[in-house]
DSSP file (Angstrom, degrees, kcal/mol; ACC not computed):
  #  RESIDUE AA STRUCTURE BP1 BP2  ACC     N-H-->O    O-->H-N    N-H-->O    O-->H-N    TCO  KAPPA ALPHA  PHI   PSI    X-CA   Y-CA   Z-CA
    1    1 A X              0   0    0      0, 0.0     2,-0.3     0, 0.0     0, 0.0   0.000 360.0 360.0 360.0 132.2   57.8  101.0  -42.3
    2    2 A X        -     0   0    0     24,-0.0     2,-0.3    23,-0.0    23,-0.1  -0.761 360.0-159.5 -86.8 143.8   56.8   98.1  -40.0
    3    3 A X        +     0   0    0     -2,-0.3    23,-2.2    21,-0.2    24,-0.3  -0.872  30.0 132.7-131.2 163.6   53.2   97.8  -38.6
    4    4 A X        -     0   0    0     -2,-0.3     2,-0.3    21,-0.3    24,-0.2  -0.944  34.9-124.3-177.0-171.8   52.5   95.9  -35.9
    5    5 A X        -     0   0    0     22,-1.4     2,-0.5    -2,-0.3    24,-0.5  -0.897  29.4 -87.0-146.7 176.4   50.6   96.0  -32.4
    6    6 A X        -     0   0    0     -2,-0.3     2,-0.3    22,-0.2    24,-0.1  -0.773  48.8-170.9 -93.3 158.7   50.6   95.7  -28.7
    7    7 A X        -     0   0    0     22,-1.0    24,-0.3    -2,-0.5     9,-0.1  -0.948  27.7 -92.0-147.4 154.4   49.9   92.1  -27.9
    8    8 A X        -     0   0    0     -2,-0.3    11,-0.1     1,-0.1    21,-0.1  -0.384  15.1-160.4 -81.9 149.7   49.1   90.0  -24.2
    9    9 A X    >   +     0   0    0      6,-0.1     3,-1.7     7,-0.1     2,-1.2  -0.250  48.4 145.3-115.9  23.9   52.2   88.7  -22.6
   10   10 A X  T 3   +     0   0    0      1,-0.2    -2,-0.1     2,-0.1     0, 0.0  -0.300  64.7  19.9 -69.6 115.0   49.4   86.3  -20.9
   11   11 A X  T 3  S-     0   0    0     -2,-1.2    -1,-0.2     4,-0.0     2,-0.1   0.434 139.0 -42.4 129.8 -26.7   50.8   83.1  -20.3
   12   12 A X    X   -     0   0    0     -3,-1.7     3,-2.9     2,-0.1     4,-0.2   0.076  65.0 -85.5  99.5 144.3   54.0   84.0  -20.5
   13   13 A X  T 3  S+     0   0    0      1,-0.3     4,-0.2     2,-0.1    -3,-0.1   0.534 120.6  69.1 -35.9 -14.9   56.4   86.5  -22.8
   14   14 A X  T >> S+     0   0    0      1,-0.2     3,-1.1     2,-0.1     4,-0.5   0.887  89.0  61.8 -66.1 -39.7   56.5   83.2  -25.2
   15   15 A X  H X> S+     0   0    0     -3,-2.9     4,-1.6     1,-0.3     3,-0.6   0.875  87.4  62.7 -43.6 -61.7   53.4   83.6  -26.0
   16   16 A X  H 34 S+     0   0    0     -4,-0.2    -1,-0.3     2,-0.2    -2,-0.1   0.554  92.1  67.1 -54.1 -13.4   53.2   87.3  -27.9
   17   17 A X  H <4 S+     0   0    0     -3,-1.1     4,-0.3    -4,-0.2    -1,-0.2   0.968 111.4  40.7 -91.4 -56.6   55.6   86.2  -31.0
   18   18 A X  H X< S+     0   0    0     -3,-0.6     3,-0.8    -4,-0.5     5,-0.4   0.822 113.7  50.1 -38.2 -44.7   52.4   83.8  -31.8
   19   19 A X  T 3< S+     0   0    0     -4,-1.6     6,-0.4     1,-0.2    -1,-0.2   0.683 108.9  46.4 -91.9  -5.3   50.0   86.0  -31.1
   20   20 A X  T 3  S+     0   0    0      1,-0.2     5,-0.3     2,-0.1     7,-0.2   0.731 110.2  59.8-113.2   8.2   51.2   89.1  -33.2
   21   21 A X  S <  S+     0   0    0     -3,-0.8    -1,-0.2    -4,-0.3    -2,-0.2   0.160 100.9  52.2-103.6  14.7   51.8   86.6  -36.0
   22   22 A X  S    S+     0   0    0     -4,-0.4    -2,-0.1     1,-0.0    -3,-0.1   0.363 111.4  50.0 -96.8 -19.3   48.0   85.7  -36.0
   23   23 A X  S    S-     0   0    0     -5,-0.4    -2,-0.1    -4,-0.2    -3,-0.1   0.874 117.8-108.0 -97.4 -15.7   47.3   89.3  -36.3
   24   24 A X        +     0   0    0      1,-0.1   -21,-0.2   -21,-0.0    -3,-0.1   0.552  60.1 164.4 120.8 -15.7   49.6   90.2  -39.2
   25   25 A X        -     0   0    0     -6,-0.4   -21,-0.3    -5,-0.3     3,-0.1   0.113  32.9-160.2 -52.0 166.8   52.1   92.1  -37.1
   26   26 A X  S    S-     0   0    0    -23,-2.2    36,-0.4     1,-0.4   -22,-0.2   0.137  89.1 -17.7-104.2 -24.5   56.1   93.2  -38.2
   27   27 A X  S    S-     0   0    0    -24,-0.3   -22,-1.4    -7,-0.2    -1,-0.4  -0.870  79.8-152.0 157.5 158.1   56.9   93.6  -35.0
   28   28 A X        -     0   0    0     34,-1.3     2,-0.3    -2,-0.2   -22,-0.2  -0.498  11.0-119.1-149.2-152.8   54.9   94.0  -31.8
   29   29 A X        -     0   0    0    -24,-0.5   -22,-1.0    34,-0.2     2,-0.2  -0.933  19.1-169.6-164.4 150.2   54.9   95.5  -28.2
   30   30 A X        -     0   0    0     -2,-0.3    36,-1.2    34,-0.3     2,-0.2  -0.953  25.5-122.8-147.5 165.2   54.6   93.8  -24.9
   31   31 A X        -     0   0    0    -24,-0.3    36,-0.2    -2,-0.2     3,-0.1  -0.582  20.7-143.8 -79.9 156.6   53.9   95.2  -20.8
   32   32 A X  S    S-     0   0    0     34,-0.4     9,-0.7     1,-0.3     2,-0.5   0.635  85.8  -5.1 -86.6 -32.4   57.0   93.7  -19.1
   33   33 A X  S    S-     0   0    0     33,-0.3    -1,-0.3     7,-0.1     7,-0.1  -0.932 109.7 -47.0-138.1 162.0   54.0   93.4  -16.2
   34   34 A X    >   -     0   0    0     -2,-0.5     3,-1.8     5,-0.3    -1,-0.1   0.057  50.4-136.6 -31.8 124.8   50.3   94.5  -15.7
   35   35 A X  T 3  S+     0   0    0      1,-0.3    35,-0.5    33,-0.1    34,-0.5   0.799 103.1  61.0 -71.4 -10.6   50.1   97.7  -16.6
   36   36 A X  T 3  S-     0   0    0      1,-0.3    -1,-0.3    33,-0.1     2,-0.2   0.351 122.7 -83.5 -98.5  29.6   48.1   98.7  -13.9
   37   37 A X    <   +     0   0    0     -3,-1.8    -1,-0.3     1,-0.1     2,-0.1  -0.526  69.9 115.0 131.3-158.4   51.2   97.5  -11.2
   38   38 A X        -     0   0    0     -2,-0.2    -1,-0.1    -3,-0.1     2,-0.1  -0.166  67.9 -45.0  93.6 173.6   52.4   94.0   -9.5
   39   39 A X        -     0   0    0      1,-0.2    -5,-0.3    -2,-0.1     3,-0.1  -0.244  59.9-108.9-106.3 141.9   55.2   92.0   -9.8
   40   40 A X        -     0   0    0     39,-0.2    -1,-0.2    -7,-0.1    -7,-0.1  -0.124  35.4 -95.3 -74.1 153.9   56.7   91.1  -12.8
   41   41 A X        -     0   0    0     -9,-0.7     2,-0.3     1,-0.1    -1,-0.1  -0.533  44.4-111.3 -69.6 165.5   56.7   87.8  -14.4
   42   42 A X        -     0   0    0     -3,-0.1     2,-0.6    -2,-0.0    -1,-0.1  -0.599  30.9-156.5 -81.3 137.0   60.0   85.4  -13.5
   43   43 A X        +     0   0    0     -2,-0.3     2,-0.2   -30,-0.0    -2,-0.0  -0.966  13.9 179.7-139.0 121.5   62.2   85.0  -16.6
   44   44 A X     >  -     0   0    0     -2,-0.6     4,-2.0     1,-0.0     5,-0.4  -0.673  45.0 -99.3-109.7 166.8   64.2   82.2  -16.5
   45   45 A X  H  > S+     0   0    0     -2,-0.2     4,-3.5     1,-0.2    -1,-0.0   0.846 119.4  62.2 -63.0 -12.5   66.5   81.4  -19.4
   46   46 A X  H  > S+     0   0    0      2,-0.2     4,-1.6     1,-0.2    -1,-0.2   0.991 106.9  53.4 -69.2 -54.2   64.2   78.7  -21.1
   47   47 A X  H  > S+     0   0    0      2,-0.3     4,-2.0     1,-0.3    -1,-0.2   0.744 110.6  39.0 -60.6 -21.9   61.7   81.7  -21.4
   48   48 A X  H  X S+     0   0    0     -4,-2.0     4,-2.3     2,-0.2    -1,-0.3   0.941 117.4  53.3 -85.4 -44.9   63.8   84.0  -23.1
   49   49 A X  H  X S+     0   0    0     -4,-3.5     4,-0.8    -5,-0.4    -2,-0.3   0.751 113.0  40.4 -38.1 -39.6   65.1   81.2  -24.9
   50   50 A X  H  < S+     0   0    0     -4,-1.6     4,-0.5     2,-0.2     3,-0.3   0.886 112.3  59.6 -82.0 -44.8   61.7   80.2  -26.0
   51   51 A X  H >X S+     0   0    0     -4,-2.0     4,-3.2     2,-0.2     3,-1.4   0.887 111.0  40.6 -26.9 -69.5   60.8   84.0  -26.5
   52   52 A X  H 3< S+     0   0    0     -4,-2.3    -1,-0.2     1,-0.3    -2,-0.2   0.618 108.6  60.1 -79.9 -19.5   63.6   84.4  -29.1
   53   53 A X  T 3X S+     0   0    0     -4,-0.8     4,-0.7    -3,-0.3    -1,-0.3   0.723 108.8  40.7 -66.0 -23.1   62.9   81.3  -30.5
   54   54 A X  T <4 S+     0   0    0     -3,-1.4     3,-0.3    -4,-0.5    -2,-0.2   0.907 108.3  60.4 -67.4 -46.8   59.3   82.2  -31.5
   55   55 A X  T  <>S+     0   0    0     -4,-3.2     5,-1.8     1,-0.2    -1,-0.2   0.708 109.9  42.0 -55.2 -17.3   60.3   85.5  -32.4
   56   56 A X  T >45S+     0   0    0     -5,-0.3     3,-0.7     3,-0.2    -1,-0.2   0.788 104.3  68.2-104.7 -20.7   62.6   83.7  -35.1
   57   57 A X  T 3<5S+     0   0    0     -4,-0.7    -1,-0.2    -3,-0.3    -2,-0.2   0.298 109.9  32.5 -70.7   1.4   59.9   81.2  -36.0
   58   58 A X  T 3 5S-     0   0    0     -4,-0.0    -1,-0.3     2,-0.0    -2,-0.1   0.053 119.0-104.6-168.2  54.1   57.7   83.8  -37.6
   59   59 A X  T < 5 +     0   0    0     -3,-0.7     2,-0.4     1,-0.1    -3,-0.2   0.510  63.1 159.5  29.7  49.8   60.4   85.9  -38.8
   60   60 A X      < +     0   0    0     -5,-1.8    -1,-0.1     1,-0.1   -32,-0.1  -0.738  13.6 163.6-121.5 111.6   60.1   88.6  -36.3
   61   61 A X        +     0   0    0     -2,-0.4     2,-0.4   -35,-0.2    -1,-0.1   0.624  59.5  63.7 -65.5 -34.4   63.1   90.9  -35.7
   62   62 A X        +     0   0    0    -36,-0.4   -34,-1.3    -7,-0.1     2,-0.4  -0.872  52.4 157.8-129.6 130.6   61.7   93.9  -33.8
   63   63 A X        -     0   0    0     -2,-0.4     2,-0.4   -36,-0.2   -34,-0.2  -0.945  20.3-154.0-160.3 144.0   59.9   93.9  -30.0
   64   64 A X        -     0   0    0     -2,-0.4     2,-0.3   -33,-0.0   -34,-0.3  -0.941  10.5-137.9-141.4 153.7   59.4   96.6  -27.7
   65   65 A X        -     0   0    0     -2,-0.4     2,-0.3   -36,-0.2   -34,-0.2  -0.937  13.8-162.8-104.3 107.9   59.0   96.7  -23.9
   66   66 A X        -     0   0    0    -36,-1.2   -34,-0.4    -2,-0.3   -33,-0.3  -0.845  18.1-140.4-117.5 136.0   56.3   99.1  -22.7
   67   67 A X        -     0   0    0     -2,-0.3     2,-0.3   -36,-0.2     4,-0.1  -0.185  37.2 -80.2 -76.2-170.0   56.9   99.8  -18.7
   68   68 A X        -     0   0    0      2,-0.3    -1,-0.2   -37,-0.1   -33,-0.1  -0.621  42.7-104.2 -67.4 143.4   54.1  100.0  -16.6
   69   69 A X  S    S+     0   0    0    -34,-0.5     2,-0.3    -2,-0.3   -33,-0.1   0.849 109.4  58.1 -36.4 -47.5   51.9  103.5  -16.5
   70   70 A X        +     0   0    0    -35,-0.5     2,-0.3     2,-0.1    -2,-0.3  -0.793  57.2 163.6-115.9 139.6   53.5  104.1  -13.1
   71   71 A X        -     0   0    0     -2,-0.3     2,-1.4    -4,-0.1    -2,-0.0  -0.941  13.8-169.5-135.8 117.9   57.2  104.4  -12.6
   72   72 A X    >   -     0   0    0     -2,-0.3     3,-1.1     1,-0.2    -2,-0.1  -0.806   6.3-178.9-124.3 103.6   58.5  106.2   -8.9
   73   73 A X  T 3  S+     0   0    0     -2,-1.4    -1,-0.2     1,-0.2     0, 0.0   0.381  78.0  60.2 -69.0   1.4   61.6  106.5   -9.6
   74   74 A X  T 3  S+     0   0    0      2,-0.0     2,-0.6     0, 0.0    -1,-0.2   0.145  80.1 116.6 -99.5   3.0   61.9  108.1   -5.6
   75   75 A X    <   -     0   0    0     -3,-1.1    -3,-0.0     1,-0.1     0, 0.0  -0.630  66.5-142.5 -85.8 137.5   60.5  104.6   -4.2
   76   76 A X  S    S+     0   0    0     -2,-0.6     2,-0.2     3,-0.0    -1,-0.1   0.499  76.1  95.6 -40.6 -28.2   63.2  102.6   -1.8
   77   77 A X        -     0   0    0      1,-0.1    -2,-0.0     0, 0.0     0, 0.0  -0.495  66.9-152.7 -96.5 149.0   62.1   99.4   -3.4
   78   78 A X              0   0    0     -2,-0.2    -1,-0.1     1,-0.2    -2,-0.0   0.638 360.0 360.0 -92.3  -2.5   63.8   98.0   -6.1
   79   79 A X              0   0    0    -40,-0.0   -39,-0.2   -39,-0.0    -1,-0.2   0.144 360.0 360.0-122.1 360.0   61.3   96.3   -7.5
């Protein structure tokens, strides 16, 4: 079993691989946006790039993607 936490994507998603190796995490959790709504951050390929590089710089294999509280899956907008 892995322990781990949820951790701030503030700053950008690069960010959380650092911050859930200061805390001790296995593996961690992230909002893809504020959980309480708004527009998602832009992910360009240097941030996933940078993302997956942290994650492999403190030897962590396992990440989850928590949506936001509200999903209306009947809304027009794609976004």
């Amino acid at each position: 079993m892995k322990f781990g936490a949820h951790v701030s994507i503030a700053g950008g998603i690069n960010k959380a691989p650092l911050r859930a190796h200061d805390l001790g995490c296995e593996c961690f959790q992230i909002f893809s946006r504020s959980p309480r709504g708004g527009k998602p951050p832009e992910l360009d390929n240097g941030i996933v790039e940078s993302f997956l590089s942290e994650c492999a710089k403190y030897k962590i294999a396992e990440y989850y993607v928590h949506t936001p509280y509200y999903i209306n899956l009947c809304s027009e907008k794609k976004n």
